[in-house]
C-alpha positions in Angstrom: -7.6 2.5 -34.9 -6.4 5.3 -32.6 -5.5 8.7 -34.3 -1.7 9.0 -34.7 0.5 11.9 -31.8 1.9 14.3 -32.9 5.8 14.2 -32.3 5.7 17.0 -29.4 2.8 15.0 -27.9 4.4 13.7 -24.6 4.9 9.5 -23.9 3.3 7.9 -21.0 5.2 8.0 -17.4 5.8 4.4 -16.6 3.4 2.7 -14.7 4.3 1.4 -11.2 4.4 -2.0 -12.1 7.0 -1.7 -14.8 8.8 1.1 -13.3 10.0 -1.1 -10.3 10.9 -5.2 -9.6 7.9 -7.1 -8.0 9.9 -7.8 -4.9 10.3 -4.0 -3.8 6.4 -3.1 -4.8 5.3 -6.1 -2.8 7.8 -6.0 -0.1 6.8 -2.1 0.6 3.4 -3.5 1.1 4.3 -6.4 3.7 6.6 -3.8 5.9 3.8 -1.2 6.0 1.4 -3.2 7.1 4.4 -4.5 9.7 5.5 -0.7 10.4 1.4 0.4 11.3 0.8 -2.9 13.0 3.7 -2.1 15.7 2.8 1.5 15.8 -0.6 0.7 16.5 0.9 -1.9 19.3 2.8 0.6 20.8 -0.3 3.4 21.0 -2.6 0.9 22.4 -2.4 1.8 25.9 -3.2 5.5 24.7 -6.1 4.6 22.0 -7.4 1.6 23.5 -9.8 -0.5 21.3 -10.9 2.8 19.5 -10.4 2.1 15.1 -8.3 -0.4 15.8 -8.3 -0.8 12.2 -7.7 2.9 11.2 -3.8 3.2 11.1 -4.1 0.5 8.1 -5.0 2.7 6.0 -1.9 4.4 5.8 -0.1 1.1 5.1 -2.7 0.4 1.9 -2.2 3.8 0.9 1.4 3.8 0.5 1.3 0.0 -0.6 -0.7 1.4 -3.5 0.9 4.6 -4.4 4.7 3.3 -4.5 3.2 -0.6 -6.2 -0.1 0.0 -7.4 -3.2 -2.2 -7.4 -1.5 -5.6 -6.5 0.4 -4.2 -3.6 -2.5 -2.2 -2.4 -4.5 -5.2 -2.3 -2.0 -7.1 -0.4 -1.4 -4.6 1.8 -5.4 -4.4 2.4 -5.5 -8.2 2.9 -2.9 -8.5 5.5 -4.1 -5.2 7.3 -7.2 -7.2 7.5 -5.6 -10.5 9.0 -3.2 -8.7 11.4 -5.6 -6.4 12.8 -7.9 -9.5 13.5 -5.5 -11.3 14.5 -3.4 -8.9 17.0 -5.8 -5.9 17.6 
């Protein structure tokens, strides 16, 4: 049994997943992984095969922070397959 709040005590901010629709938290992941795949494209005559895999990590780390764990893992997974596939 948890101790009742006081009334100033503060609520909760809403959590990512309730805050916004599924479509937009998953749909952020998919186009950052798309956005960082091209950029990573379009500087591969500059970085050659150097972390090929590197500029994902921006894409998983705005996947999670605007979707949370569900998008970030997405965003991880397909990071994964693209720079496999492509890179």
């Amino acid at each position: 049994m948890s101790a009742p709040r006081p009334d100033h005590a503060q609520e909760d901010p809403p959590r990512a997943e309730t805050a916004r629709p599924a479509a937009a938290r998953y749909g952020i992941a998919i186009l950052s992984v798309a956005l960082c795949l091209l950029v990573r494209l379009l500087l591969t005559p500059v970085l050659g095969d150097d972390a090929p895999l590197l500029i994902f990590v921006v894409a998983v780390t705005v996947a999670a922070w605007f979707g949370g764990v569900g998008p970030g893992l997405l965003a991880t997974a397909c990071s994964v397959l693209a720079g496999d596939y492509f890179l």
